[in-house]
Steps between C-alpha positions, in 0.01 A plus 500: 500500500712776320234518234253579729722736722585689200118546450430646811783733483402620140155492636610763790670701239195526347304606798738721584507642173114540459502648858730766397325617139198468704635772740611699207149476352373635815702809522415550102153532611486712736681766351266442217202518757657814623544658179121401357371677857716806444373574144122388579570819769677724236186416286259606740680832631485573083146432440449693836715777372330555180143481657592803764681716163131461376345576779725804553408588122149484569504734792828761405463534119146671472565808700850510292316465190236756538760754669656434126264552338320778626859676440508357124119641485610845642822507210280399254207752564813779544586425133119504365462844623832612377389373170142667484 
């Protein structure tokens, strides 16, 4: 009767025990969870970030290019005539 006694209380140990690390294990992944949701969002606001720079590109650097321009074209036809 001891023998079997001392079963059941190693046995409830061992529940006890497994309930606990199980707990544990829980908590573990949620953070995890947590963390793979935060950087799937910090992803995404970085792919959405670089897609509006382009965009912004696309629309604000040709006016700024050609103002450039036309001033480098002005400079340079000041120096041609100064040379002729």
């Amino acid at each position: 009767m001891e023998n079997n006694d001392e079963k059941k209380n190693d046995l409830e140990k061992l529940i006890k025990e497994n309930l606990a690390l199980n707990k544990e294990m829980k908590e573990m992944i949620i953070k995890i969870h947590r963390y793979v949701i935060i950087r799937r969002i910090i992803g995404l606001i970085k792919i959405l970030f670089l897609v509006l720079l382009i965009f912004a590109a696309f629309i604000w650097l040709p006016p700024f290019l050609e103002n450039i321009v036309g001033k480098f074209n002005e400079i340079y036809s000041n120096i041609t005539s100064i040379g002729n």
